[in-house]
C-alpha positions as CSV (number, residue, x, y, z in Angstrom):
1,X,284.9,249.8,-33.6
2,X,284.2,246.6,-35.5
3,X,280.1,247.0,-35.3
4,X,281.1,250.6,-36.4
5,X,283.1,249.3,-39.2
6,X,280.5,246.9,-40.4
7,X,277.6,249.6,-40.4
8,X,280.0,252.2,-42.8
9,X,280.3,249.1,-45.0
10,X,276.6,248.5,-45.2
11,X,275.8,252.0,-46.1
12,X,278.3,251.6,-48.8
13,X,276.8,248.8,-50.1
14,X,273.3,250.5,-50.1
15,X,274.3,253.6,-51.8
16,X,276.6,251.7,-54.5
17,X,273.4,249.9,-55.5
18,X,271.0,252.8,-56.2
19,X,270.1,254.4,-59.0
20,X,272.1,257.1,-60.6
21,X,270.5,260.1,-61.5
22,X,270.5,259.8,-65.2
23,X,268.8,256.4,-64.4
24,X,266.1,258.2,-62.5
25,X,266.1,260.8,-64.8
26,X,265.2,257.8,-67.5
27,X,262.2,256.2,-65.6
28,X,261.0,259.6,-64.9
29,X,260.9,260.4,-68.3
30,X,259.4,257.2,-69.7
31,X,256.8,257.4,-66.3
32,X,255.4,260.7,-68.3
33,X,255.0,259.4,-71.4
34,X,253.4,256.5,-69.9
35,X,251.0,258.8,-68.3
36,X,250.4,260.9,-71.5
37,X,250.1,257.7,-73.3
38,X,246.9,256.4,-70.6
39,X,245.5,259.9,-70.7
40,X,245.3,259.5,-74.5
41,X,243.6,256.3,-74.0
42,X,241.4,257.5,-71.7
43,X,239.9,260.5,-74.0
44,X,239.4,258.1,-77.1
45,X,237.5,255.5,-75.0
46,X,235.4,258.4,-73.8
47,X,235.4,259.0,-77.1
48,X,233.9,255.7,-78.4
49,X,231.7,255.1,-75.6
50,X,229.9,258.7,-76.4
51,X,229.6,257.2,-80.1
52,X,227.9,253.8,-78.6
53,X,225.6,255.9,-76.3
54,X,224.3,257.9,-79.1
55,X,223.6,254.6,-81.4
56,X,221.9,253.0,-78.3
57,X,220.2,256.0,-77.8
58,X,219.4,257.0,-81.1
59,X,215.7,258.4,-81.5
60,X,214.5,255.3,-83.8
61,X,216.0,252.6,-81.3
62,X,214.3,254.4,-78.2
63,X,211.1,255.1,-79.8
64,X,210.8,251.3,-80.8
65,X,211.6,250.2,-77.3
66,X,208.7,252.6,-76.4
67,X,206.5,251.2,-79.1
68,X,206.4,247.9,-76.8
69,X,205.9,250.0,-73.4
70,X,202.8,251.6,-75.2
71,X,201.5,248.3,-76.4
72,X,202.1,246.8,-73.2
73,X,200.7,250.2,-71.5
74,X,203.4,250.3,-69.1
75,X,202.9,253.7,-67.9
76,X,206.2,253.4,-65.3
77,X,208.8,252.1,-67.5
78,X,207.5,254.5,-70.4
79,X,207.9,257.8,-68.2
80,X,211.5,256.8,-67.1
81,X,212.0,256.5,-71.3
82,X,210.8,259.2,-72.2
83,X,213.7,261.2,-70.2
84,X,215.8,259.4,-71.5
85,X,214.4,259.9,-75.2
86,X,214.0,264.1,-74.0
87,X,217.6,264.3,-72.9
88,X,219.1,262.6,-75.8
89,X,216.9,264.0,-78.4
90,X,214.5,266.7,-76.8
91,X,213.6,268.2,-80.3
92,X,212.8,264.8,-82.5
93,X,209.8,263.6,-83.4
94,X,210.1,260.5,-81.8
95,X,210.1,262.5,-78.4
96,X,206.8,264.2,-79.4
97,X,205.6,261.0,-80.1
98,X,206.4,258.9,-77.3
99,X,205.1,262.0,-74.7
100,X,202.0,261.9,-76.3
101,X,201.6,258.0,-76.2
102,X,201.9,258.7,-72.7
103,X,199.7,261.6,-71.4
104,X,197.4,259.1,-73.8
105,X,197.9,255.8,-71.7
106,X,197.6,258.2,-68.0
107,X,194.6,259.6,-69.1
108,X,192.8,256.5,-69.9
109,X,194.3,255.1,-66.7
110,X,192.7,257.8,-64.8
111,X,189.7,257.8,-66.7
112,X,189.1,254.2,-66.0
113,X,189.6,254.5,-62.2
114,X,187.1,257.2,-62.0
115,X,184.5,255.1,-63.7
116,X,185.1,252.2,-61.6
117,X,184.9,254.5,-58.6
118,X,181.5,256.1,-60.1
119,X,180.4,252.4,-61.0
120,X,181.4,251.0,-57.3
121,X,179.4,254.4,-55.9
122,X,176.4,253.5,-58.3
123,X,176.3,250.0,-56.7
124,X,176.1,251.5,-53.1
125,X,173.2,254.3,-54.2
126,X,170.9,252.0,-56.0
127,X,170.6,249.6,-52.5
128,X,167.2,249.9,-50.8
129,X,169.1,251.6,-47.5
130,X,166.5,251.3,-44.4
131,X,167.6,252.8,-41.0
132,X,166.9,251.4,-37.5
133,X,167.3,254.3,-35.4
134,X,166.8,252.3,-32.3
135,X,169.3,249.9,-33.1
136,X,171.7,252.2,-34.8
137,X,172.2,249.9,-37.4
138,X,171.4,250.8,-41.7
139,X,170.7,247.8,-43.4
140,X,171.1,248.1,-47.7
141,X,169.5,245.4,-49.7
142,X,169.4,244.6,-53.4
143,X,167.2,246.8,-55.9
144,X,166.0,244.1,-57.6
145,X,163.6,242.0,-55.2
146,X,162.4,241.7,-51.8
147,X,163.5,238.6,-50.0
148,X,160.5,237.6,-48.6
149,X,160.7,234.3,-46.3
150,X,158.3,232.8,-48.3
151,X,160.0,232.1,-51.9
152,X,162.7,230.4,-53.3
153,X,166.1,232.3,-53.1
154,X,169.4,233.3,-52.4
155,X,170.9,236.8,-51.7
156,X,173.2,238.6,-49.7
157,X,172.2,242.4,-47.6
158,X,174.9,244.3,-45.7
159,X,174.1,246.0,-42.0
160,X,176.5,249.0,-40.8
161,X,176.7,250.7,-37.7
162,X,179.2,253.2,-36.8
163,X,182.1,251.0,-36.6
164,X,181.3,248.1,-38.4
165,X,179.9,246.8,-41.8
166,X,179.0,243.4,-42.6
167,X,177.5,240.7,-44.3
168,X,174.9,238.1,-44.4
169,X,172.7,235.6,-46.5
170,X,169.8,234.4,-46.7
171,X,168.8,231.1,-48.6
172,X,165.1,230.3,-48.7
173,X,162.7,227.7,-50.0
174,X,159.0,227.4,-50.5
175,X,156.6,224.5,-50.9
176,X,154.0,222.3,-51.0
177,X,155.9,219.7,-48.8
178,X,158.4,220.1,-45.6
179,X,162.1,219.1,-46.9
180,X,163.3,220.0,-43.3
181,X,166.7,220.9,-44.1
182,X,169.6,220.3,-42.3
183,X,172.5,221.3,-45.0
184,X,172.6,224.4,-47.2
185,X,175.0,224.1,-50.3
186,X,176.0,227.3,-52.8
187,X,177.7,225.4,-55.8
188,X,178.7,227.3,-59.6
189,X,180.4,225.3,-62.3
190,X,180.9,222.3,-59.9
191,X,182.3,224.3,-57.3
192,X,180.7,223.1,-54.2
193,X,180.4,225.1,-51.0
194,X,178.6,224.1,-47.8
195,X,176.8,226.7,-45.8
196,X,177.1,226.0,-42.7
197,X,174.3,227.4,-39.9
198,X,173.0,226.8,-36.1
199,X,169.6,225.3,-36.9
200,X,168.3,226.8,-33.8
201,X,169.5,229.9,-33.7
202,X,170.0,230.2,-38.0
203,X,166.8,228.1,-39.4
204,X,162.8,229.2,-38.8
205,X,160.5,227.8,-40.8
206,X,156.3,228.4,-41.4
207,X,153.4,227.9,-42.9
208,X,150.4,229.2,-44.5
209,X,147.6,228.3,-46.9
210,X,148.7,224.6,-47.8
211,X,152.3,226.2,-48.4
212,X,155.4,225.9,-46.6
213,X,158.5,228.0,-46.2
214,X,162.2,226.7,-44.4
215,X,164.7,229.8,-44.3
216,X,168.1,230.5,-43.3
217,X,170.3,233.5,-42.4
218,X,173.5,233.6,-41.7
219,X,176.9,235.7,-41.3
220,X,179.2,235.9,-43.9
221,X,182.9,235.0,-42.6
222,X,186.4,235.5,-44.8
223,X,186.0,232.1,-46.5
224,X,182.5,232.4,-47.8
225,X,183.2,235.8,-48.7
226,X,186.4,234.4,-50.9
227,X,183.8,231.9,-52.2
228,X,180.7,234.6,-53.2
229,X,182.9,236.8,-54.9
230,X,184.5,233.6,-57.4
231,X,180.7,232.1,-57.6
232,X,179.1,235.4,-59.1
233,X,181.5,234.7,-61.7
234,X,180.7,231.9,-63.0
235,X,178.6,230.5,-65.5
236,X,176.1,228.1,-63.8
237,X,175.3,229.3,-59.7
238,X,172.8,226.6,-58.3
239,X,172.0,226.4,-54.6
240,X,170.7,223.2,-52.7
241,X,168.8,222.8,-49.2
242,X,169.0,218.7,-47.9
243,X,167.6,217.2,-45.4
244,X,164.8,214.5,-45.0
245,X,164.5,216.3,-48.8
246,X,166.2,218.1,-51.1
247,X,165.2,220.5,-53.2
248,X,168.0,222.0,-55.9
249,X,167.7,224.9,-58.3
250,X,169.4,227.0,-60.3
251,X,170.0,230.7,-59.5
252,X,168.7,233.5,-61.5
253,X,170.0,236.1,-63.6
254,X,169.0,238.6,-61.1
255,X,169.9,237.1,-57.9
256,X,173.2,236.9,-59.4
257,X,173.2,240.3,-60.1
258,X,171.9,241.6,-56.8
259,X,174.8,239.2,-55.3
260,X,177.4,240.8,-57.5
261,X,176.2,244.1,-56.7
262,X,176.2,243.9,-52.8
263,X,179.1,242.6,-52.5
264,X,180.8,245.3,-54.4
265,X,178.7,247.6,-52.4
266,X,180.2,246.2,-49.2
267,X,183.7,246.6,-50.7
268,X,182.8,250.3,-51.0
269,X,181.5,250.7,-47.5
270,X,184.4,248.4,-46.1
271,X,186.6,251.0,-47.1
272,X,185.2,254.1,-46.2
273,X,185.3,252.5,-42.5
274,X,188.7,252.7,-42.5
Protein backbone atom coordinates (compact mmCIF):
# COMPACT_ATOMS: atom_id res chain seq x y z
CA UNK A 1 0.00 0.00 0.00
CA UNK A 2 2.77 2.39 0.93
CA UNK A 3 5.03 1.57 -2.41
CA UNK A 4 1.42 1.99 -4.07
CA UNK A 5 0.99 5.23 -2.50
CA UNK A 6 4.43 6.60 -3.31
CA UNK A 7 4.15 5.54 -7.14
CA UNK A 8 0.40 7.62 -7.43
CA UNK A 9 2.40 10.51 -5.94
CA UNK A 10 5.23 10.30 -8.44
CA UNK A 11 2.93 10.33 -11.37
CA UNK A 12 1.36 13.37 -9.88
CA UNK A 13 4.42 15.02 -9.72
CA UNK A 14 5.31 14.08 -13.34
CA UNK A 15 2.15 15.18 -14.87
CA UNK A 16 1.95 18.59 -12.62
CA UNK A 17 5.28 19.50 -14.26
CA UNK A 18 4.49 19.20 -18.02
CA UNK A 19 3.55 21.43 -20.34
CA UNK A 20 0.13 22.61 -20.80
CA UNK A 21 -1.34 22.60 -23.97
CA UNK A 22 -1.39 26.25 -24.76
CA UNK A 23 2.37 26.00 -23.88
CA UNK A 24 2.85 23.33 -26.54
CA UNK A 25 0.60 24.99 -28.63
CA UNK A 26 3.24 28.19 -28.26
CA UNK A 27 6.54 26.29 -29.11
CA UNK A 28 4.74 24.62 -31.87
CA UNK A 29 3.86 27.77 -33.24
CA UNK A 30 7.12 29.55 -32.85
CA UNK A 31 8.93 25.89 -34.17
CA UNK A 32 7.07 26.93 -37.68
CA UNK A 33 8.08 30.17 -37.91
CA UNK A 34 11.43 29.10 -37.13
CA UNK A 35 11.28 26.68 -39.94
CA UNK A 36 9.75 29.29 -42.38
CA UNK A 37 12.27 31.64 -41.14
CA UNK A 38 15.51 28.87 -42.17
CA UNK A 39 13.72 28.01 -45.36
CA UNK A 40 13.82 31.74 -46.24
CA UNK A 41 17.37 31.67 -45.49
CA UNK A 42 18.02 28.87 -47.36
CA UNK A 43 16.43 30.28 -50.83
CA UNK A 44 18.36 33.66 -50.51
CA UNK A 45 21.75 31.99 -49.92
CA UNK A 46 20.91 29.84 -52.95
CA UNK A 47 20.15 32.89 -54.17
CA UNK A 48 23.58 34.70 -53.69
CA UNK A 49 25.60 31.85 -54.31
CA UNK A 50 23.89 31.54 -57.99
CA UNK A 51 24.98 35.34 -58.30
CA UNK A 52 28.78 34.48 -57.22
CA UNK A 53 28.81 31.41 -59.65
CA UNK A 54 27.78 33.56 -62.52
CA UNK A 55 30.60 36.40 -61.68
CA UNK A 56 33.13 33.46 -61.26
CA UNK A 57 31.96 32.13 -64.21
CA UNK A 58 31.39 34.94 -66.22
CA UNK A 59 32.58 34.48 -70.07
CA UNK A 60 35.53 37.27 -69.64
CA UNK A 61 36.90 35.56 -66.30
CA UNK A 62 36.79 32.00 -67.91
CA UNK A 63 38.20 32.95 -71.16
CA UNK A 64 41.21 34.68 -69.38
CA UNK A 65 41.82 31.65 -67.24
CA UNK A 66 41.84 29.87 -70.70
CA UNK A 67 44.11 32.45 -72.20
CA UNK A 68 46.91 30.91 -69.79
CA UNK A 69 45.93 27.13 -70.55
CA UNK A 70 46.48 28.00 -74.35
CA UNK A 71 49.70 29.78 -73.71
CA UNK A 72 50.76 27.09 -71.53
CA UNK A 73 49.20 24.53 -74.23
CA UNK A 74 47.58 22.52 -71.55
CA UNK A 75 45.39 20.61 -73.68
CA UNK A 76 43.75 18.62 -70.36
CA UNK A 77 42.92 21.38 -68.14
CA UNK A 78 41.67 23.45 -71.22
CA UNK A 79 39.03 20.69 -72.33
CA UNK A 80 37.65 20.37 -68.69
CA UNK A 81 37.20 24.52 -69.17
CA UNK A 82 35.82 24.61 -71.98
CA UNK A 83 32.60 22.69 -70.41
CA UNK A 84 32.59 24.62 -68.00
CA UNK A 85 32.71 27.90 -70.33
CA UNK A 86 29.85 25.74 -72.79
CA UNK A 87 27.48 25.19 -69.94
CA UNK A 88 27.70 28.60 -68.44
CA UNK A 89 27.76 30.50 -71.64
CA UNK A 90 27.29 27.99 -74.62
CA UNK A 91 26.38 30.91 -77.09
CA UNK A 92 29.38 33.66 -76.25
CA UNK A 93 32.10 34.33 -78.11
CA UNK A 94 34.46 33.51 -75.64
CA UNK A 95 33.10 29.79 -75.97
CA UNK A 96 33.81 29.91 -79.73
CA UNK A 97 37.04 31.10 -78.94
CA UNK A 98 38.33 28.98 -76.44
CA UNK A 99 36.97 25.60 -78.53
CA UNK A 100 38.86 26.76 -81.26
CA UNK A 101 42.09 27.48 -79.28
CA UNK A 102 41.72 23.97 -78.59
CA UNK A 103 40.95 21.82 -81.65
CA UNK A 104 44.13 24.28 -82.59
CA UNK A 105 46.51 23.06 -79.67
CA UNK A 106 45.14 18.95 -80.47
CA UNK A 107 45.82 19.22 -83.85
CA UNK A 108 49.34 20.42 -83.60
CA UNK A 109 49.79 17.90 -80.85
CA UNK A 110 48.79 15.25 -83.22
CA UNK A 111 50.52 16.65 -85.95
CA UNK A 112 53.75 16.68 -84.07
CA UNK A 113 53.52 12.96 -82.96
CA UNK A 114 52.96 11.86 -86.45
CA UNK A 115 56.16 13.56 -87.60
CA UNK A 116 58.15 12.26 -84.92
CA UNK A 117 56.76 8.90 -85.68
CA UNK A 118 57.51 9.44 -89.60
CA UNK A 119 60.93 11.02 -88.49
CA UNK A 120 61.75 7.85 -85.95
CA UNK A 121 60.51 5.47 -89.12
CA UNK A 122 62.86 7.58 -91.57
CA UNK A 123 65.75 6.80 -89.16
CA UNK A 124 65.04 2.95 -89.31
CA UNK A 125 64.63 2.94 -93.41
CA UNK A 126 67.67 4.84 -94.28
CA UNK A 127 69.97 1.99 -92.30
CA UNK A 128 72.08 -0.19 -94.61
CA UNK A 129 69.79 -3.53 -93.39
CA UNK A 130 71.93 -6.77 -94.44
CA UNK A 131 70.32 -10.20 -93.59
CA UNK A 132 72.21 -13.38 -92.46
CA UNK A 133 69.82 -16.05 -93.40
CA UNK A 134 71.96 -18.71 -91.82
CA UNK A 135 72.18 -16.96 -88.64
CA UNK A 136 68.77 -15.52 -88.52
CA UNK A 137 70.05 -12.45 -87.45
CA UNK A 138 69.48 -8.55 -89.66
CA UNK A 139 72.10 -6.38 -88.86
CA UNK A 140 71.23 -2.29 -89.81
CA UNK A 141 74.20 0.07 -89.95
CA UNK A 142 74.60 3.73 -90.44
CA UNK A 143 74.03 5.42 -94.00
CA UNK A 144 76.70 7.46 -93.82
CA UNK A 145 80.05 5.24 -93.75
CA UNK A 146 81.36 1.83 -93.66
CA UNK A 147 83.17 0.95 -90.59
CA UNK A 148 85.94 -0.64 -91.90
CA UNK A 149 88.55 -2.10 -89.25
CA UNK A 150 91.02 -0.22 -90.69
CA UNK A 151 90.31 3.74 -89.90
CA UNK A 152 89.79 5.82 -87.14
CA UNK A 153 86.17 5.67 -85.66
CA UNK A 154 83.46 5.24 -83.49
CA UNK A 155 79.75 4.01 -84.23
CA UNK A 156 77.12 2.08 -83.03
CA UNK A 157 74.98 -0.95 -85.55
CA UNK A 158 71.97 -2.85 -84.16
CA UNK A 159 71.48 -6.90 -84.89
CA UNK A 160 67.71 -8.39 -84.50
CA UNK A 161 66.55 -11.69 -84.64
CA UNK A 162 63.10 -12.73 -83.88
CA UNK A 163 63.04 -12.06 -80.28
CA UNK A 164 65.62 -9.78 -79.69
CA UNK A 165 67.24 -6.42 -80.83
CA UNK A 166 70.45 -5.05 -79.69
CA UNK A 167 73.23 -3.01 -79.66
CA UNK A 168 76.89 -2.74 -80.15
CA UNK A 169 80.03 -0.45 -80.90
CA UNK A 170 82.80 -0.36 -82.41
CA UNK A 171 85.88 1.96 -81.72
CA UNK A 172 88.75 1.71 -84.05
CA UNK A 173 92.17 3.18 -84.72
CA UNK A 174 94.66 3.26 -87.57
CA UNK A 175 98.37 3.95 -87.71
CA UNK A 176 101.66 4.16 -88.49
CA UNK A 177 102.71 2.86 -84.93
CA UNK A 178 101.07 -0.01 -82.47
CA UNK A 179 99.44 1.99 -79.40
CA UNK A 180 98.32 -1.51 -78.02
CA UNK A 181 95.41 -0.39 -76.22
CA UNK A 182 94.25 -1.63 -73.19
CA UNK A 183 91.38 1.13 -72.18
CA UNK A 184 88.77 2.60 -74.48
CA UNK A 185 87.28 6.04 -73.26
CA UNK A 186 83.97 7.94 -75.00
CA UNK A 187 84.03 11.44 -73.31
CA UNK A 188 81.69 14.87 -74.59
CA UNK A 189 81.92 18.17 -72.81
CA UNK A 190 84.16 16.56 -70.05
CA UNK A 191 81.94 13.80 -69.44
CA UNK A 192 84.10 10.87 -69.27
CA UNK A 193 83.01 7.24 -69.83
CA UNK A 194 85.15 4.08 -69.87
CA UNK A 195 84.45 1.40 -72.24
CA UNK A 196 85.07 -1.45 -70.85
CA UNK A 197 85.93 -4.80 -73.14
CA UNK A 198 87.57 -8.53 -72.82
CA UNK A 199 90.81 -7.93 -74.83
CA UNK A 200 90.69 -11.45 -75.88
CA UNK A 201 87.58 -12.06 -76.82
CA UNK A 202 86.60 -7.91 -77.68
CA UNK A 203 90.10 -6.54 -79.23
CA UNK A 204 91.87 -7.90 -82.73
CA UNK A 205 94.18 -6.05 -84.22
CA UNK A 206 96.31 -6.20 -87.94
CA UNK A 207 98.44 -5.00 -90.25
CA UNK A 208 99.11 -4.17 -93.69
CA UNK A 209 101.41 -2.07 -95.94
CA UNK A 210 103.50 -0.26 -93.07
CA UNK A 211 99.92 0.52 -91.46
CA UNK A 212 98.38 -0.73 -88.47
CA UNK A 213 94.86 -1.14 -87.15
CA UNK A 214 93.69 -2.04 -83.18
CA UNK A 215 89.75 -2.43 -83.02
CA UNK A 216 87.18 -3.14 -80.59
CA UNK A 217 83.56 -4.29 -80.44
CA UNK A 218 81.53 -4.54 -77.90
CA UNK A 219 77.78 -4.96 -76.44
CA UNK A 220 75.97 -2.09 -75.48
CA UNK A 221 74.46 -2.69 -71.75
CA UNK A 222 71.74 -0.15 -69.91
CA UNK A 223 74.46 2.21 -68.57
CA UNK A 224 76.27 2.91 -71.79
CA UNK A 225 73.15 3.11 -73.45
CA UNK A 226 72.07 5.97 -70.77
CA UNK A 227 75.54 7.45 -71.56
CA UNK A 228 75.30 7.41 -75.79
CA UNK A 229 72.08 8.89 -75.82
CA UNK A 230 73.31 12.16 -73.37
CA UNK A 231 76.83 12.11 -75.42
CA UNK A 232 75.17 12.63 -78.94
CA UNK A 233 73.95 15.66 -77.36
CA UNK A 234 76.59 17.39 -76.57
CA UNK A 235 78.70 19.85 -78.03
CA UNK A 236 82.26 18.38 -78.10
CA UNK A 237 82.25 14.01 -78.43
CA UNK A 238 86.05 12.89 -78.37
CA UNK A 239 86.99 9.22 -77.97
CA UNK A 240 90.44 7.93 -76.61
CA UNK A 241 92.24 4.39 -77.00
CA UNK A 242 95.35 4.06 -74.12
CA UNK A 243 97.63 1.81 -73.60
CA UNK A 244 101.54 1.60 -74.08
CA UNK A 245 99.99 4.78 -76.31
CA UNK A 246 97.28 6.83 -76.65
CA UNK A 247 95.91 8.20 -79.29
CA UNK A 248 92.72 10.93 -78.78
CA UNK A 249 90.51 12.51 -81.35
CA UNK A 250 87.70 14.25 -81.74
CA UNK A 251 84.48 12.72 -83.27
CA UNK A 252 82.93 13.94 -86.44
CA UNK A 253 79.97 15.59 -87.46
CA UNK A 254 78.88 12.48 -89.12
CA UNK A 255 79.69 9.79 -86.77
CA UNK A 256 77.71 11.79 -84.47
CA UNK A 257 74.99 11.69 -86.58
CA UNK A 258 75.05 8.10 -87.62
CA UNK A 259 75.17 7.52 -83.56
CA UNK A 260 72.16 9.71 -83.10
CA UNK A 261 70.41 8.06 -85.72
CA UNK A 262 70.95 4.36 -84.66
CA UNK A 263 70.14 4.71 -81.61
CA UNK A 264 66.76 6.19 -82.32
CA UNK A 265 66.51 3.51 -84.82
CA UNK A 266 66.91 0.93 -82.06
CA UNK A 267 64.24 2.74 -79.96
CA UNK A 268 61.90 2.15 -82.93
CA UNK A 269 62.75 -1.53 -83.36
CA UNK A 270 62.80 -1.95 -79.39
CA UNK A 271 59.37 -1.26 -79.41
CA UNK A 272 57.88 -2.96 -82.21
CA UNK A 273 59.44 -6.24 -80.22
CA UNK A 274 57.11 -5.75 -77.72
Amino acid sequence: MKKLFILLSAGLVYVSCGPSQMEYNTLAEKNKELENEVVVLKNEISVLKTEIDNYRNSPDKLYLEASKLIESKDIKSLTTLCEKIEKYHPTSNECQKAKSALQKLIKERDDSIKAEEAKRMQAVNKLKKRHDDVSGITWYQNPYFTHYNDVNRVSLYIGQDESNVWLRLKMSYEGDNWIFFERAYLSYDGETKEIFFDKYRNKESDNSGGSVWEWIDVSVDDALLSYLREMVKGKSLKMRLSGKYTETRSITGNERKALEEILLAYDVLKNEQK
